[in-house]
C-alpha positions in Angstrom: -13.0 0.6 115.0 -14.8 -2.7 115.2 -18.3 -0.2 116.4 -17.1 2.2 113.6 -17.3 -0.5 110.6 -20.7 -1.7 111.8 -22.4 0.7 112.1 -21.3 2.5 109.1 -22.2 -0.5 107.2 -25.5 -0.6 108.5 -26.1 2.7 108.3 -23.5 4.5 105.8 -25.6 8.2 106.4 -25.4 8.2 110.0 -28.0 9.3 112.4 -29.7 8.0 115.6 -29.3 4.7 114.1 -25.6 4.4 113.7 -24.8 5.8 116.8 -27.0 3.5 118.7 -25.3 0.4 116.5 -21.9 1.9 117.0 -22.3 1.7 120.9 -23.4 -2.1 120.8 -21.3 -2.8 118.6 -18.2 -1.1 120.6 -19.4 -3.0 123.5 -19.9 -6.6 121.9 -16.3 -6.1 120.7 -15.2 -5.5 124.5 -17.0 -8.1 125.7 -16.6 -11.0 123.5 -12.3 -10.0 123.4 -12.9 -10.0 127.6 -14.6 -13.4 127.4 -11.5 -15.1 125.5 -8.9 -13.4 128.3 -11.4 -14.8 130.8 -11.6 -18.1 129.7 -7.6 -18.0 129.7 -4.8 -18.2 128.1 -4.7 -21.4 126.0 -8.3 -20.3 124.4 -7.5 -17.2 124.4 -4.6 -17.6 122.5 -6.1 -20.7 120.4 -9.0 -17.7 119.8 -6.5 -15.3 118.3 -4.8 -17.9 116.0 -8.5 -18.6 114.4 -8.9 -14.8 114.2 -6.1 -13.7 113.0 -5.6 -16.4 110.3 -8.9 -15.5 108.8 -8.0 -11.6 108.4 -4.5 -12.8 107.0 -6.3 -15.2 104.4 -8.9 -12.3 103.1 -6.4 -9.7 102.9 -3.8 -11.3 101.3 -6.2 -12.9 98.7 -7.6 -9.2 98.0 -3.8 -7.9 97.8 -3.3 -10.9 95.3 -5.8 -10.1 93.0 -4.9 -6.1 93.1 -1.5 -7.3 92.0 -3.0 -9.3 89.2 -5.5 -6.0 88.0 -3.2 -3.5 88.3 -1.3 -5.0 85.2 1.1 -2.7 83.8 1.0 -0.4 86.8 3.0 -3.1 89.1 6.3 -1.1 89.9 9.5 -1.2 92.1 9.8 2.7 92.2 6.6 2.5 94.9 9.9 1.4 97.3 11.7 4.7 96.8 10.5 8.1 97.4 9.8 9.0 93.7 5.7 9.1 94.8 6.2 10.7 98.0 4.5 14.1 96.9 2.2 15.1 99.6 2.3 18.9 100.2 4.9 19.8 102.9 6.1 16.1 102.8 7.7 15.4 99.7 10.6 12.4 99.6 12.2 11.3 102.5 10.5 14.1 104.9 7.2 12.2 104.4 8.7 8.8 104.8 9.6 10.1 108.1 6.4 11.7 108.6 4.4 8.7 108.5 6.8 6.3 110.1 5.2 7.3 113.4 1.8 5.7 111.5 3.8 2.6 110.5 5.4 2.5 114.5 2.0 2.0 115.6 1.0 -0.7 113.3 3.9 -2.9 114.7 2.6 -2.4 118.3 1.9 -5.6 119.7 5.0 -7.7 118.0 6.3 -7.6 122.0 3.5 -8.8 123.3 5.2 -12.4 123.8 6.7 -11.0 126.8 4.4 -10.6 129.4 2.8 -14.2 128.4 6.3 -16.0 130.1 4.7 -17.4 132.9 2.3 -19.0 131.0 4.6 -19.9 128.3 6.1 -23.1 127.3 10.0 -23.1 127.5 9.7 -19.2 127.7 13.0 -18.7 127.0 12.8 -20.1 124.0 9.8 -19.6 122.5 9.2 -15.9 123.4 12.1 -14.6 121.9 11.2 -16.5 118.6 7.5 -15.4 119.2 8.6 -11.3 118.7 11.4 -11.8 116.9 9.2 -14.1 114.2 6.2 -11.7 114.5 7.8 -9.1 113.9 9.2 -10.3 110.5 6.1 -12.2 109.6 3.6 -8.8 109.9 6.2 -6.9 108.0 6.3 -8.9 105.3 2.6 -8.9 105.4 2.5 -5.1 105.3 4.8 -4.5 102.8 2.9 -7.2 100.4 -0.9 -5.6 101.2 0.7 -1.9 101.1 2.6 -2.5 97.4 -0.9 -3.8 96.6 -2.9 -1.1 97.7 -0.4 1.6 96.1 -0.2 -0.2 92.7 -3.6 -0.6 92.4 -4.6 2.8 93.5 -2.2 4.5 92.1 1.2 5.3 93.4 0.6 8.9 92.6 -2.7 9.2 94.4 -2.1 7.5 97.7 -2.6 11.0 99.4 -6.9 10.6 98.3 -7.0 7.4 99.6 -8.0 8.1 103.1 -11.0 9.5 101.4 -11.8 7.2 99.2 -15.3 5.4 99.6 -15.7 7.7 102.2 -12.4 7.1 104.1 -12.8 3.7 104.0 -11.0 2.6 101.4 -10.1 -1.3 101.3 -13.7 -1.4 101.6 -14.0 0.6 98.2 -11.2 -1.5 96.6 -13.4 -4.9 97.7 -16.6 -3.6 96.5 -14.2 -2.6 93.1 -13.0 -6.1 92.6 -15.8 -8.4 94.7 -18.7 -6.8 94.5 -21.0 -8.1 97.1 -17.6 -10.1 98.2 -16.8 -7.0 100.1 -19.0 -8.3 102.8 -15.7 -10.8 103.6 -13.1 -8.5 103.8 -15.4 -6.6 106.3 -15.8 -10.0 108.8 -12.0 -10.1 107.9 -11.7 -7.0 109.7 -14.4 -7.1 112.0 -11.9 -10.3 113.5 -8.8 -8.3 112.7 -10.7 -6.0 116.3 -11.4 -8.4 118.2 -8.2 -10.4 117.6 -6.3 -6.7 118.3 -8.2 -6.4 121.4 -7.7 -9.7 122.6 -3.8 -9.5 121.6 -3.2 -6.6 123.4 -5.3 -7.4 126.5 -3.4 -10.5 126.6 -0.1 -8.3 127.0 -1.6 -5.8 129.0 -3.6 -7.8 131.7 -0.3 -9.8 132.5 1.8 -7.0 133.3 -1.1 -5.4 135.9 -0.7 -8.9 137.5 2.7 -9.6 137.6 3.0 -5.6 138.8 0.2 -6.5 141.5 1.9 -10.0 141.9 5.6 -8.3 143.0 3.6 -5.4 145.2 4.2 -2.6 143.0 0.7 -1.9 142.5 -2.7 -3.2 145.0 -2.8 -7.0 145.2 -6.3 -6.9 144.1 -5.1 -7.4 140.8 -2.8 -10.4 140.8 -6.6 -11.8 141.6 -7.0 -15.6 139.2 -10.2 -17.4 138.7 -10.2 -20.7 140.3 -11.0 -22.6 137.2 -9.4 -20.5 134.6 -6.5 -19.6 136.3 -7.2 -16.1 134.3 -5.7 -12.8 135.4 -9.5 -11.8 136.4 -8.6 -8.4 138.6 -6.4 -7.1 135.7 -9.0 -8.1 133.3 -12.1 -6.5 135.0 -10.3 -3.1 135.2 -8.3 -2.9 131.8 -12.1 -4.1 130.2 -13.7 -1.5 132.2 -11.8 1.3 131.9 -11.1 0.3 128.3 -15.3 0.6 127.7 -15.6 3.6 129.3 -12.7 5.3 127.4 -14.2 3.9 124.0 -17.8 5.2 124.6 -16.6 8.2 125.9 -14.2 9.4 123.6 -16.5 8.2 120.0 -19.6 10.3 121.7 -17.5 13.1 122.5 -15.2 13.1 119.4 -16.6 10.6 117.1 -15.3 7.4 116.4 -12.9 7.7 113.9 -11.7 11.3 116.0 -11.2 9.2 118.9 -9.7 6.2 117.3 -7.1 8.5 115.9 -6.5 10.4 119.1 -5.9 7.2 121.1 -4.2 5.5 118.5 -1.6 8.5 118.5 -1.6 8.6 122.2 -0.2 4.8 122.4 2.5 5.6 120.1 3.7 8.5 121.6 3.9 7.1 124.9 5.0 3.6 123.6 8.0 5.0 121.5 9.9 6.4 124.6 9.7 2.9 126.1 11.1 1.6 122.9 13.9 3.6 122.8 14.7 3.4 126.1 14.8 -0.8 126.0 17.3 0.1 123.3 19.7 2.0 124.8 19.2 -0.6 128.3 20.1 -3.3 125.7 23.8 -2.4 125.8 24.2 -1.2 130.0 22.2 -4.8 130.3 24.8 -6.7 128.7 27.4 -5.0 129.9 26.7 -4.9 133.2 25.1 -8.7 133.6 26.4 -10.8 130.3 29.7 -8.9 129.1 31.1 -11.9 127.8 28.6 -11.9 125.2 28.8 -8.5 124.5 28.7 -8.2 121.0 29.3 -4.2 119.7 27.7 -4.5 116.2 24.3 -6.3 118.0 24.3 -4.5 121.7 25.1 -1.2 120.7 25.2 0.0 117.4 21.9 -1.2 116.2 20.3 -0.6 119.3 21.5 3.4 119.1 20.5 3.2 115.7 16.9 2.5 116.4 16.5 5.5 119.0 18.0 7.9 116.1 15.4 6.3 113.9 12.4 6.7 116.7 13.7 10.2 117.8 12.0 11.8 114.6 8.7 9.9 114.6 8.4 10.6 118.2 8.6 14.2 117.6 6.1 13.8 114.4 3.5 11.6 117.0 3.7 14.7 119.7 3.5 17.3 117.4 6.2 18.7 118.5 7.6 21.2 115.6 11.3 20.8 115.7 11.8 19.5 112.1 10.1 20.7 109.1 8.1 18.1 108.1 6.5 18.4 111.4 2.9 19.5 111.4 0.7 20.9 114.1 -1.3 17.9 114.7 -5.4 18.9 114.3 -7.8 19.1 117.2 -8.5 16.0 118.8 -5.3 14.7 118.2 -3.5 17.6 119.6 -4.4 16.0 123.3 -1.9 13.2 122.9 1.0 15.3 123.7 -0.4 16.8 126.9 -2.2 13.5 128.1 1.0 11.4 127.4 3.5 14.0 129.4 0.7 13.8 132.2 1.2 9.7 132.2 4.4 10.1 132.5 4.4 12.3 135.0 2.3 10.0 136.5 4.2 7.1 136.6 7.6 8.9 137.2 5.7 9.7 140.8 4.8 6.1 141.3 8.2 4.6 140.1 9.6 7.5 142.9 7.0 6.1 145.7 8.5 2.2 144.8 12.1 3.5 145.0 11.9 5.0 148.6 8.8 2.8 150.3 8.5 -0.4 148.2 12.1 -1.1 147.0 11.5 -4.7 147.5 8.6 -5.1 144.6 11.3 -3.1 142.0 13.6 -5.5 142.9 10.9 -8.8 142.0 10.2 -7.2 138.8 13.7 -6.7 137.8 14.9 -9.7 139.1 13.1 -11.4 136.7 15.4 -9.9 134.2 18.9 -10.4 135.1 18.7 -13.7 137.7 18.0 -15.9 135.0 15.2 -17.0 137.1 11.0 -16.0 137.5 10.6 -13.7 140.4 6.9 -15.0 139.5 5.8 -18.4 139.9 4.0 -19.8 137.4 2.3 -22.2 139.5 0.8 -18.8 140.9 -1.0 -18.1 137.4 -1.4 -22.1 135.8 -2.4 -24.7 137.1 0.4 -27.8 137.2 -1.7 -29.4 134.4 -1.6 -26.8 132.2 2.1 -26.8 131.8 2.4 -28.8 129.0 0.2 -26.7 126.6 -1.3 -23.4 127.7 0.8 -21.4 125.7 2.8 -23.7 123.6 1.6 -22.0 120.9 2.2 -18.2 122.1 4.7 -17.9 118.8 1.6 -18.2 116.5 -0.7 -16.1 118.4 1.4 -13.2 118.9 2.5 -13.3 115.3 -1.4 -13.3 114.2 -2.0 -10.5 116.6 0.2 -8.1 115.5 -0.9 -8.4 112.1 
């Protein structure tokens, strides 16, 4: 994305020229969102904040003043179905539909999680960290999506992934700013780096706490000496993460590509959603039954896989429901790609269980003990303690968004 909006602002007609800007530009992204998890997690974190509050400021300001223009056209019937008139999707079938769209925009509230060792009083502050960031970006989307749809046009949202050339908060800044556009752009410009740096935050911590318990090669519970930074994890989620972004954008384009992986995280994120939610109630159950609450533990819980089963099946393209749709050529892949990682893992998870029982057991342990199975004093250093990730709530809420 962050390649994509360079490159087509540089060079909005394409050619040897964007592509060439698209790849440095993809690259710089990478790089400078690798140098913040290098430096570790209190800058990295203190990066993300900056980051993210700058895309937050801009895009609310713009979703302000398309509130303000839209005059008359401001509505509360955008929050029912009465607009939803896309062919094949009209009412709730399309609310459905593109709840698998909205899924992935929430990926990331979670990413609190995997920051415990590093965290301040993790057991307080992470819970409040996704629980708050979670509520925080959907407010935020809400606001910024009634703005967008009274300003556009209720009735019209279907055009607007072609609008100014399918980039359309672009076309709405260029509308109402004129040459201001080129803020909301740096706006969202940080709004990819801050995403990469959010999620490589989450995703480098698990590699080292899996590496850390012996579930995967100890090469990657590697730290800097200074930094204390998860380096191993962050040399191969970077790496592998570049090669997959140049790859897939020269092969499939950009946007092509951005929309097949995007589709391939949900998809394979979803079943791990759902199946937290229905651990939630054996968990407590099993480990905490006097505070087994019914309402809490298990309705809700069972009521979020019922509302994940359908946008799963919409993410695959698998055509069980009628609102389903065949999903178009690249995006087609995620399905079979996502069934081969989990066929993937299922084999390593069934390797752990027979030969490595004991690193299952210092992952899990870390769940149900009440204490770390992973010492912090392996990841920070004593001195850190105090404030390397005091602030995780903040960051994570930022990152999301």
């Amino acid at each position: 994305m962050f390649g994509n909006l360079v490159a087509a602002s540089v060079f909005p007609d394409g050619g040897t020229g964007y592509k060439t800007t698209w790849i440095i530009a993809t690259l710089g992204c990478l790089l400078v969102s690798g140098a913040f998890n290098y430096f570790g997690a209190a800058f990295s974190t203190k990066a993300g904040v900056i980051l993210g509050t700058v895309e937050i400021l801009v895009l609310l300001g713009l979703s302000v003043h398309m509130i303000i223009s839209a005059g008359d056209a401001n509505s509360l019937s955008v929050f029912t179905t009465e607009h939803a008139n896309a062919e094949g999707f009209v009412g709730m079938s399309g609310v459905i539909a593109g709840s698998v769209y909205g899924f992935l925009a929430f990926i990331g509230f979670e990413a609190g999680a995997p920051l415990a060792a590093e965290t301040k009083d993790p057991k307080r502050n992470v819970p409040r960290a996704i629980v708050w960031s979670a509520v925080i970006v959907g407010v935020f989307y809400v606001f910024g999506s009634y703005a967008a749809s009274t300003y556009f046009g209720a009735d019209k949202l279907f055009d607007f992934m072609n609008f100014n050339a399918g980039d359309g908060w672009i076309g709405i800044a260029k509308n109402l700013w004129g040459a201001g556009w080129i803020v909301l752009l740096i706006a969202l410009l940080n709004s990819s780096i801050a995403c990469a740096n959010g999620a490589s935050m989450g995703g480098t911590r698990h590699i080292w706490a899996m590496a850390h318990a012996g579930a995967i090669p100890k090469i990657f519970a590697a730290t800097h000496h200074r930094y204390r930074s998860p380096v191993g994890a962050i040399y191969v989620m970077f790496g592998v993460g570049s090669v997959a972004a140049i790859l897939g954008g020269l092969y499939w384009g950009p946007v092509a590509s951005l929309g097949l992986f995007g589709t391939l995280i949900a998809v394979i994120a979803l079943p791990v959603h759902m199946l937290a939610a229905l651990a939630c109630p054996v968990y407590y159950w099993r480990y905490r039954r006097s505070e087994f609450k019914v309402v809490v533990h298990l309705i809700i819980p069972t009521l979020g896989v019922l509302f994940l089963i359908p946008g799963f099946f919409v993410g695959a393209g698998i055509t069980v429901f009628s609102f389903v749709a065949p999903l178009s050529w690249p995006i087609n892949l995620a399905a079979p790609i996502s069934l081969g990682v989990y066929l993937v893992a299922f084999g390593v998870m069934a390797y752990l269980v027979v030969k490595k029982p004991e690193a299952l057991t210092a992952l899990s342990d870390h769940g149900h003990t009440g204490e770390d199975a992973i010492a912090v004093e392996d990841l920070v250093p004593a001195r850190a303690h105090t404030h390397s990730i005091g602030s995780v709530r903040g960051e994570v809420a930022v990152e999301a968004g």
